[in-house]
N, C-alpha and C positions, 0 to 999 in steps of 0.2 A: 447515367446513374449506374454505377461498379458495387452491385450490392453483394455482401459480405457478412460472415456469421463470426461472433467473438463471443469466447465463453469466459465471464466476469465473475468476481468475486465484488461483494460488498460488505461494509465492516460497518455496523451500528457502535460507536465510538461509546455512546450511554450505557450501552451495556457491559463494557471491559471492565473486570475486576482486574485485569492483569496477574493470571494465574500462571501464568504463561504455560499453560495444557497443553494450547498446542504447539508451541514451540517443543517440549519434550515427544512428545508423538512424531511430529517432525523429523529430527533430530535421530530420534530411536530407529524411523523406519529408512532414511534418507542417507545421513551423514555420518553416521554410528559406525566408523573406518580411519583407518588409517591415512594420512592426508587431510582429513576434513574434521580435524578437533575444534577445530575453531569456527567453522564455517553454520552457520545460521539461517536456514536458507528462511525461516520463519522466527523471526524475534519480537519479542512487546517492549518499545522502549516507553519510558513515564518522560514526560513533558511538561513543562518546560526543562530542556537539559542538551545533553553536547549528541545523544545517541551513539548507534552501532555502526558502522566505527566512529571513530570522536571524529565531530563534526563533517560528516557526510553529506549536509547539507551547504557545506560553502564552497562555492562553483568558482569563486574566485580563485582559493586553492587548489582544489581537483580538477580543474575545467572538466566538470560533467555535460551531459547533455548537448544543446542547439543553442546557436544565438542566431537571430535573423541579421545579416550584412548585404548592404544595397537590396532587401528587398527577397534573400533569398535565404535558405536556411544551412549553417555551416557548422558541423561540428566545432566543438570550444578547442577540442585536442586538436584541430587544425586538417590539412588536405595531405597530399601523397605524401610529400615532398618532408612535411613534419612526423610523416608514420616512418618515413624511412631513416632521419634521424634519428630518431628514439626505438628504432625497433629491437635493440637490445638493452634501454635504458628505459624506467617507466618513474619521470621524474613527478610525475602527479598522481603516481597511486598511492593510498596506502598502504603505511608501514606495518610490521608485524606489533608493532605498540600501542598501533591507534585500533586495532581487534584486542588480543591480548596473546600472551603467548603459552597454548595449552598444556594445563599440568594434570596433574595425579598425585596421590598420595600415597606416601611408602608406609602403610598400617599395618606392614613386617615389622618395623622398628618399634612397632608398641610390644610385641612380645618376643624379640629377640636383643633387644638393647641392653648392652651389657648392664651390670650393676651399676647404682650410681645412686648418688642422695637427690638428685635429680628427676622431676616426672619424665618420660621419654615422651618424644611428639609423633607425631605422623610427617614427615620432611616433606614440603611439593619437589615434586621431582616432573623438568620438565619433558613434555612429549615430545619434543623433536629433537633437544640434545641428550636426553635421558642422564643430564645430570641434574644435581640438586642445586632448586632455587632458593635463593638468601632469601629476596623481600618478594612477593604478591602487590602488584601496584593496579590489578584491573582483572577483569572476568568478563561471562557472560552476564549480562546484566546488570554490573557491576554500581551502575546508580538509581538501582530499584529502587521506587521509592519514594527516592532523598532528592530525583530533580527539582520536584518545586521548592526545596531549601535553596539559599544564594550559594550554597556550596556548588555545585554544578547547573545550577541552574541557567548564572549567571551570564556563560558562554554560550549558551542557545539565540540563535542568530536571528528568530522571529521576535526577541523582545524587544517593544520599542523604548520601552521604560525600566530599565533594569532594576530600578527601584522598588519597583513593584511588588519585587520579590523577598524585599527585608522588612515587609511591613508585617505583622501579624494575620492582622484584619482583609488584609488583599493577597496573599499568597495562593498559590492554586496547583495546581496537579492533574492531571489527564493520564489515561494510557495512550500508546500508538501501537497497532501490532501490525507489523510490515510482512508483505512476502515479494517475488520479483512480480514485477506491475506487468507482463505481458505486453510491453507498449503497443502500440499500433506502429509507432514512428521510432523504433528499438534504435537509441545509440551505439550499443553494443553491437546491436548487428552491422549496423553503416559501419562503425570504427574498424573490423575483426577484416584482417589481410588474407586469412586463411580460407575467407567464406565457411568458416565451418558452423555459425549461427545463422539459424533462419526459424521462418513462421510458418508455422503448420498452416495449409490452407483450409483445413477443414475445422479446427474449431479455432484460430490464432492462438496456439501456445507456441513459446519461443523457445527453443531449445537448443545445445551446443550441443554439435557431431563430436564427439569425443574417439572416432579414427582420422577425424581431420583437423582439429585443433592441434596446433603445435606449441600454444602456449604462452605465445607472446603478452598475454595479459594488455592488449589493448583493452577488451571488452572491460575490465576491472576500473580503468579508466576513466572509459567513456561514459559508461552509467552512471546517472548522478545521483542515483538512490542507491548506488554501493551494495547491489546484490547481486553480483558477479563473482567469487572466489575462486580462488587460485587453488590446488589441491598441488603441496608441497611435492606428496610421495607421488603422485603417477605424473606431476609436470603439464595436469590438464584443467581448464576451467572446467567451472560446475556453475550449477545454480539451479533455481527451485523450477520444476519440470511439470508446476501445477498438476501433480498424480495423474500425470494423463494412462499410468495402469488402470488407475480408477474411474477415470472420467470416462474414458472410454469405454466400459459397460457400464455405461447410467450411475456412476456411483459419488461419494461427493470424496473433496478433500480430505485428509488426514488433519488437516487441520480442524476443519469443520466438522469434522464427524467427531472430535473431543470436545471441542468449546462449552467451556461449562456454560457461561449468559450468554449462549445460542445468539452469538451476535453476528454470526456471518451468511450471506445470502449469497448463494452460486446461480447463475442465469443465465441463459443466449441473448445477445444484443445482436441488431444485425445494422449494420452501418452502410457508409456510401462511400469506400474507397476511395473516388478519384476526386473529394474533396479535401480529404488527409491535408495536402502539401499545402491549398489554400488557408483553409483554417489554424494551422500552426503559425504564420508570419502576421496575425493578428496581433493588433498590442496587449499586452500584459491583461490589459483589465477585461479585455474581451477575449480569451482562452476559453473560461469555463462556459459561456453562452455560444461558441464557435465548435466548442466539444459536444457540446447537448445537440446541435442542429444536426451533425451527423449520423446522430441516430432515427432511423425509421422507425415508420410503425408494421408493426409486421401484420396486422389486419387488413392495408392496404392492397390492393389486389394487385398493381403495381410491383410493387417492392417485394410482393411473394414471386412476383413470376420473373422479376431481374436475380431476384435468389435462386427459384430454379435451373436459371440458364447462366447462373454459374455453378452450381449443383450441390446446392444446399439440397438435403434432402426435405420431406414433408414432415419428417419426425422432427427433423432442429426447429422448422414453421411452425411446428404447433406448440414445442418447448419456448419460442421465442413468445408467443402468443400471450404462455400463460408464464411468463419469466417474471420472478419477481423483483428484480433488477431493471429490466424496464419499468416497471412501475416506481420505485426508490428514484433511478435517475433521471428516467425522461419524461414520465408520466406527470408526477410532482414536483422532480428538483429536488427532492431533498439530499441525494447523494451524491457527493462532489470528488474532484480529481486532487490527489497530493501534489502539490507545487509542480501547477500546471506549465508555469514557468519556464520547467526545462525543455520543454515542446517535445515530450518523445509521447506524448498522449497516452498517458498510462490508463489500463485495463484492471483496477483496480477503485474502489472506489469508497468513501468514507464519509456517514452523517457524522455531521460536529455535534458533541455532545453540549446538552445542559447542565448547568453548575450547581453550587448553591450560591443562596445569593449573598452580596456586600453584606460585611456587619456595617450598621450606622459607629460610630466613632463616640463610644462613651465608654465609661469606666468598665462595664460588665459586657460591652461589648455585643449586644443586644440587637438580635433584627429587627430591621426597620419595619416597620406597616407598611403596606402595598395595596392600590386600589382593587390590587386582584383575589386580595384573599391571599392563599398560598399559594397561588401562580402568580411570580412575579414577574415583571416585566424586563424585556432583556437587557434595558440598560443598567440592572440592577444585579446580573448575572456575574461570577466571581470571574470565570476565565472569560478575557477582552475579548473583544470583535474584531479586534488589530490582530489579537496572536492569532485566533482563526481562521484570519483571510489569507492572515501572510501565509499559514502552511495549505490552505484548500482553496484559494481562489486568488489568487497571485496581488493580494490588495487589495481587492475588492469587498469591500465593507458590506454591502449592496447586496450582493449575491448572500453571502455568511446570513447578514440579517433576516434576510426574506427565506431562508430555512429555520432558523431560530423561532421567529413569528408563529411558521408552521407547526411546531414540534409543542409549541408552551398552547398554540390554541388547542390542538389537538388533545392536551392533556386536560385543559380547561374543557372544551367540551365533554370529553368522554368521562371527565370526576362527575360534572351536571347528572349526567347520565348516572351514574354509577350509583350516586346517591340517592335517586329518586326526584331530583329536581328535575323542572322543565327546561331540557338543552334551550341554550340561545345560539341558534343557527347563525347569526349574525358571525362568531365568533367564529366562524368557519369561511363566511362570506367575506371577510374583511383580509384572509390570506389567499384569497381563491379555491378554497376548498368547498365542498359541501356535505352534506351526512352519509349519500355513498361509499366519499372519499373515506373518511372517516371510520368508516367501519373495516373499509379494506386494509385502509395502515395499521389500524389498533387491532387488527388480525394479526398483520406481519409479524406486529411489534412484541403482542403479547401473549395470541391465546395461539397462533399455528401453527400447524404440525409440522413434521420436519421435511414431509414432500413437498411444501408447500412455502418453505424457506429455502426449498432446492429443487431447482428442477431443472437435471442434468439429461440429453437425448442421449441412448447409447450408439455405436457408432462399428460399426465393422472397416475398422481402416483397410484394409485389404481392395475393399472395393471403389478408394478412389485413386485420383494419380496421383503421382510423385510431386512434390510442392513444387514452384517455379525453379526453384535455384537446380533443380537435376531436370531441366528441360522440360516437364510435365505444362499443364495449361494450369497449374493449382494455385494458388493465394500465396507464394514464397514471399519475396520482398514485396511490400506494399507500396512503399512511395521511395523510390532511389535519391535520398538528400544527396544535391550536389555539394560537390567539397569531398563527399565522404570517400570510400576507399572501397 
């Protein structure tokens, strides 16, 4: 047992209004430069829809990520021999079209324009030619919104019914807000020639040597969640460095520390490294139950002291203890991996939200009755159990359902409560829960405080080694995919 400390973010999907606050916080504190107009390293895309970049999720196109061949796991972009062809060609990244290409606006020309019978505009003039653009075809965010309309809805790759989405009565909409997932099993890192990506040993955040990157935008590539960017002006990748200024004295993301519906929970997990490589050549529908096993319990007296003697310290032990991310993913289940699929085991992690439910099919359009009162039952729930498997548990129905169960008793129980009626415990028993449970979720969910949504250990980097990749004995590369580079 290779026991190991991972510092995770979790996103409660039920609570995104999509304000996208921390995307601009982000943005403000991060990529607010030259080179990085475009670059996102924190976006909220609405769902069903094509996302940031257009369609970032089709592997077919981008050969993102792992595929498992004869047994073994190989990057989609191929082995040496393929990085050495394409190493000054990147025929499967995206284009500057599929982001968008960053403008400004010339708000001189509203009071210097010459005379005219004409209102004068404000021109986009773009950022990197700094000449004036004719048409605006795309932005950041550009289909706020309007994904659940068939206007862009239509090309999102998890629908199985495309039709779904021209009905009135069944139409739906979600937020997504992404940051880079931290993988355990990083593609970008396996793909990158330069070795200039690796994992911090002491809490796994992944981050680019940017005196050692040269550029090649492999990493762009190989990530199939497309949060790798290219920074135009200095010729170096970037990507989201999980504020490890901040996490590093006890403090939380930038992201997190704005989030208006307080939907994000930051937490130490401590995992079992040397079953990484095993776990990912699972089939499809056993990923996310392959993912959950690798987590320990940090109470176990065991797993504290294979942590020690790799040198977690007793501060991350007692953070891991009381982490509210173990309890969301491994305690309960309820929090699951974004398209487990790609097998880079992402460190991020997301409860699927509840809907509202089907209108029944009559002139006014009227909800149905439901045995449950106003908890209705999930097959009655607007957004499918198809589109949520397919983006959090790679098709597994199964898995999606028995969090959904969770979440509608959970609200059934605690309204009983709330009202003065006498809870029916049952209702808790019937998803494996009980009223313990219950009170600790419906803590997380709604009345707890913010240490208690986060609980970050601070950390004096100085006092461990250097990660693997510079010789040290620390946690650099986790599991060396063969094939990779």
């Amino acid at each position: 047992m290779d026991v190991r400390a991972q510092i995770v973010m979790v996103f409660n999907l039920d609570k995104c209004i999509g304000c996208h606050t921390c995307s601009i916080s982000c943005k403000n504190i991060w990529t607010d430069r030259k080179g990085a107009e475009y670059a996102w390293w924190n976006n909220v895309e609405t769902k069903p829809g094509i996302g940031f970049p257009k369609q970032w999720e089709d592997q077919g196109k981008y050969k993102g990520g792992f595929a498992v061949k004869n047994g073994e796991l190989k990057l989609k972009l191929g082995g040496k021999f393929a990085t050495l062809l394409s190493m000054f060609y990147q025929p499967n990244m995206p284009k500057l079209e599929d982001y968008y290409e960053p403008f400004d606006f010339d708000y001189s020309n509203l009071y210097n324009a010459a005379e005219s019978d004409d209102q004068p505009v404000a021109d986009a003039i773009s950022q990197i030619t700094g000449k004036r653009m004719d048409t605006i075809s795309g932005g950041p965010n550009w289909d706020d919104d309007l994904s659940g309309s068939p206007v862009y809805a239509a090309e999102d790759l998890n629908l199985e019914d495309r039709k779904i989405i021209e009905e009135y009565g069944k139409i739906f909409m979600l937020y997504l807000p992404r940051i880079c997932n931290h993988c355990l099993h990083a593609a970008c890192m396996a793909s990158c020639p330069s070795k200039a990506i690796y994992k911090r040993g002491e809490d796994g955040i992944v981050l680019i040597d940017q005196n050692v990157c040269k550029g090649w935008r492999f990493c762009t590539s190989a990530c199939p969640y497309k949060k790798v960017y290219f920074n135009w002006h200095t010729g170096k990748s970037e990507k989201c460095i999980f504020c490890y200024p901040r996490v590093e004295t006890g403090q939380c993301n930038a992201c997190v520390q704005s989030c208006v519906g307080k939907i994000r929970y930051v937490g130490v997990l401590l995992y079992d490294a040397s079953q990484v490589g095993n776990a990912l050549i699972k089939p499809d529908a056993d990923l996310v139950q392959a993912q959950r096993a690798l987590i320990l319990d940090p109470k176990d007296r065991a797993v504290q002291e294979g942590a020690r003697a790799n040198g977690v310290s007793d501060a991350w032990l007692k953070a891991a203890i009381s982490s509210p991310v173990y309890t969301l993913v491994k305690e309960y289940g309820l929090a699951l991996p974004l398209h487990p699929e790609f097998r880079t085991m992402p460190m991020t992690y997301y409860i699927p939200p509840l809907s509202p439910v089907l209108a029944s099919k009559t002139g006014a359009y009227e909800l149905a009755e439901h045995g449950h009162g106003t908890i209705p039952p999930i097959e009655t729930l607007r957004v499918p159990i198809g589109y949520l498997s397919s983006l959090f548990s790679a098709g597994n129905q199964e898995i999606v359902s028995d969090v959904l169960k969770k979440l509608i008793a959970l609200r059934q129980y605690m309204r009983q409560q709330n009202l003065g009626e006498s809870p029916d415990e049952k209702v808790l028993r019937d998803v494996s829960l009980d009223p313990e449970a219950a009170a600790r979720l419906h803590r997380l969910f709604a009345i707890g405080g913010f240490n208690e949504r986060n609980v970050i250990p601070p950390q004096q980097r100085e006092e461990h080694e250097p990660a693997g990749r510079k010789g040290g004995r620390g946690f650099g590369i986790l599991v060396k995919p063969k094939g990779g580079i």
